[in-house]
C-alpha positions in Angstrom: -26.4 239.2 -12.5 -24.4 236.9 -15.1 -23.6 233.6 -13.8 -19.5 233.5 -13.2 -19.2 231.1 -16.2 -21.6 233.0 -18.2 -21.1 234.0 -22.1 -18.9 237.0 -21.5 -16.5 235.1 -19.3 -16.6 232.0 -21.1 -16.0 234.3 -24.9 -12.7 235.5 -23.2 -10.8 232.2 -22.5 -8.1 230.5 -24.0 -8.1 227.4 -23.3 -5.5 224.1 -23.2 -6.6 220.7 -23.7 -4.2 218.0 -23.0 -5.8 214.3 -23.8 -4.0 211.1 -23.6 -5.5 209.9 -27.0 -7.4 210.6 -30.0 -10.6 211.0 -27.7 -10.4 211.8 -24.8 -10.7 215.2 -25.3 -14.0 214.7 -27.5 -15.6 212.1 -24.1 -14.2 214.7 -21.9 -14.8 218.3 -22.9 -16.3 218.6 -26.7 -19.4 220.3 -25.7 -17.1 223.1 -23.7 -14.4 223.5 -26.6 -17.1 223.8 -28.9 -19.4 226.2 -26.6 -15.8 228.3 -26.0 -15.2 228.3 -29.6 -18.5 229.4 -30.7 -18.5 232.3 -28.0 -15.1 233.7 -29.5 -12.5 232.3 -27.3 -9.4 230.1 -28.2 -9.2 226.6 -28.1 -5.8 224.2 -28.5 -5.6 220.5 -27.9 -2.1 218.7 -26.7 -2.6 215.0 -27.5 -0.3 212.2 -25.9 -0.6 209.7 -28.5 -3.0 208.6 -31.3 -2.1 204.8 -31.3 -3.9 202.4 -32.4 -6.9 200.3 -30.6 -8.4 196.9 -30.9 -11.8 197.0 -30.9 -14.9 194.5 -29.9 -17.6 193.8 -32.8 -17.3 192.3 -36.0 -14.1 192.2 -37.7 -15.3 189.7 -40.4 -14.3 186.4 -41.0 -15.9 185.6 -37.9 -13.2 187.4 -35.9 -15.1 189.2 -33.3 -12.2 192.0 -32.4 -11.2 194.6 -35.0 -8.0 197.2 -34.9 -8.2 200.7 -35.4 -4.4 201.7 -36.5 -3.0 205.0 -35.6 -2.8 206.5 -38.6 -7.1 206.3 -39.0 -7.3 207.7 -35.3 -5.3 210.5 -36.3 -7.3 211.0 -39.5 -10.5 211.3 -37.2 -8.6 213.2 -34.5 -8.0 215.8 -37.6 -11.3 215.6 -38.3 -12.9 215.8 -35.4 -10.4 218.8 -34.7 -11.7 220.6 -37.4 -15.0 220.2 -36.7 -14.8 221.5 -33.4 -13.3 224.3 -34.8 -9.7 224.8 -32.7 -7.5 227.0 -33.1 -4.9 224.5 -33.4 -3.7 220.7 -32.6 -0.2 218.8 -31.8 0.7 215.6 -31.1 3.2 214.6 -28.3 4.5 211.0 -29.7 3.2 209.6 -33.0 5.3 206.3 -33.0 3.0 203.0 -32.4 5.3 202.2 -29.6 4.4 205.1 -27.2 0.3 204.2 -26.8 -0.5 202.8 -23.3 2.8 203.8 -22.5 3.1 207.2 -21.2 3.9 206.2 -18.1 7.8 204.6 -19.1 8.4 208.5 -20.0 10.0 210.6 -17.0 7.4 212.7 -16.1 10.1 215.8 -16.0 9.7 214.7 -20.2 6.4 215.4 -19.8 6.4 217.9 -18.1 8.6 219.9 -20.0 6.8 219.3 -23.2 3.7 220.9 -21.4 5.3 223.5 -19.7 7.5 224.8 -22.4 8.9 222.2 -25.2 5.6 221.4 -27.0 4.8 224.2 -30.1 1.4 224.1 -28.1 2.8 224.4 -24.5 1.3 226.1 -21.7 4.2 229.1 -22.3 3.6 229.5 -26.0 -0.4 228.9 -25.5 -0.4 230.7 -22.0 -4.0 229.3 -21.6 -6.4 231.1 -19.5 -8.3 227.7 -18.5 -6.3 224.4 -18.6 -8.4 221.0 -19.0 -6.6 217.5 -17.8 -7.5 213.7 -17.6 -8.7 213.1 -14.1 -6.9 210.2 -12.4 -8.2 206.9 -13.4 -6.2 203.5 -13.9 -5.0 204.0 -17.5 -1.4 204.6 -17.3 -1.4 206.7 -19.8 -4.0 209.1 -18.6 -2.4 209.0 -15.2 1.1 210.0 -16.1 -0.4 213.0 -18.1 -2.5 213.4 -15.1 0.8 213.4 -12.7 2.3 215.8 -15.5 0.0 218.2 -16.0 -0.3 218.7 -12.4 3.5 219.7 -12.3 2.8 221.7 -15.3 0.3 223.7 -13.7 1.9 224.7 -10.6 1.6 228.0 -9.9 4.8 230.1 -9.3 6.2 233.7 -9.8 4.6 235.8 -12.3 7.7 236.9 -12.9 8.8 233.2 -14.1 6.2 231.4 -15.8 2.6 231.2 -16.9 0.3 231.4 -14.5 -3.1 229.1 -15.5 -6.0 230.8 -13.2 -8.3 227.7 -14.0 -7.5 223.8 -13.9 -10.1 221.4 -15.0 -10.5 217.7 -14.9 -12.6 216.2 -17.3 -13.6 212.3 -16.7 -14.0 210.0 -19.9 -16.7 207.4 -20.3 -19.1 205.7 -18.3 -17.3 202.7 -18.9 -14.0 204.3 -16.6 -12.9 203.4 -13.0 -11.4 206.1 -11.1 -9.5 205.5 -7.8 -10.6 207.0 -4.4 -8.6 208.9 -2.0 -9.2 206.0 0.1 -7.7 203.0 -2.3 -11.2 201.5 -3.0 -12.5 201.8 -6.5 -15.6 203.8 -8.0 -17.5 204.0 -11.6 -17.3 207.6 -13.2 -19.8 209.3 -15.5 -19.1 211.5 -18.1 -19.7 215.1 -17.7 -18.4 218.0 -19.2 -16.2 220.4 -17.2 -18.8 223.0 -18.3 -22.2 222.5 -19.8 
């Protein structure tokens, strides 16, 4: 008997990826968009927002942080699209500005560019399998967390899309994730499936 995400299920989804940043959606689920995509199934990525990062390690002149800007973490998010091999990519909010701040956008914003206002939204994609942030303390991945949850609410057939499956996927080991409680917990990364 085939396991219930076997092959033959897995070759038949279509599946929505929303990531905060150029990323997150590579930490979070690469392995299962590239296992989906080399099954036959369809794969689209929503990102939030490229922006650009400041990184720790040599920068030269004896600097010892470094910034990535926007524009070269779009290049690699292209690239990194490509080789994954999806069936195709949008970005929510390419200005500078918007990075690490998702969460001064009304999530009804957000929540109509997933549900319907994005060219990749969940009624022009009408994904089988939809893949969120899971909560953490990022803002950014929170508010998209917050969003996509309103997104995905299930309603009348009739009315809207109806996502059967909705997946978090964590980020890196180096991620705190709140508990239901208020206290305070280290995630790993995993895959939604391996």
């Amino acid at each position: 008997m085939e396991q219930v995400w076997g092959d033959r299920f897995l070759s038949g989804q279509r599946v929505l990826v929303i990531a905060p940043h150029a990323d997150d959606e590579s930490y979070g689920c690469a392995g299962t968009i590239a296992r989906i995509k080399s099954l036959g199934g369809e794969a689209y990525v929503l990102l939030g927002s490229p922006g650009g990062v400041d990184h720790y390690g040599p920068a030269g002149h004896g600097e010892m942080m470094h910034r990535v800007s926007a524009q070269t973490r779009l290049r690699e998010f292209a690239a990194v699209m490509e080789l994954l091999k999806v069936d195709d990519w949008e970005v929510m909010y390419t200005g500078e500005s918007m990075h690490l701040a998702l969460d001064t956008v009304p999530r009804k914003d957000l929540v109509r560019l997933i549900e319907r206002d994005a060219r990749l939204a969940v009624e022009n994609v009408q994904p089988t399998m939809l893949f969120i942030p899971s909560m953490s303390y990022n803002q950014d991945h929170e508010a998209l967390f917050r969003a996509c949850m309103t997104a995905a609410r299930p309603g009348l057939r009739s009315e809207r899309h109806f996502i059967p499956f909705v997946l978090g996927y964590d980020n890196t080991s180096l991620f705190w994730a709140p508990e239901p409680n208020g206290s305070t917990r280290a995630c790993t990364s995993m895959s939604a499936i391996s």
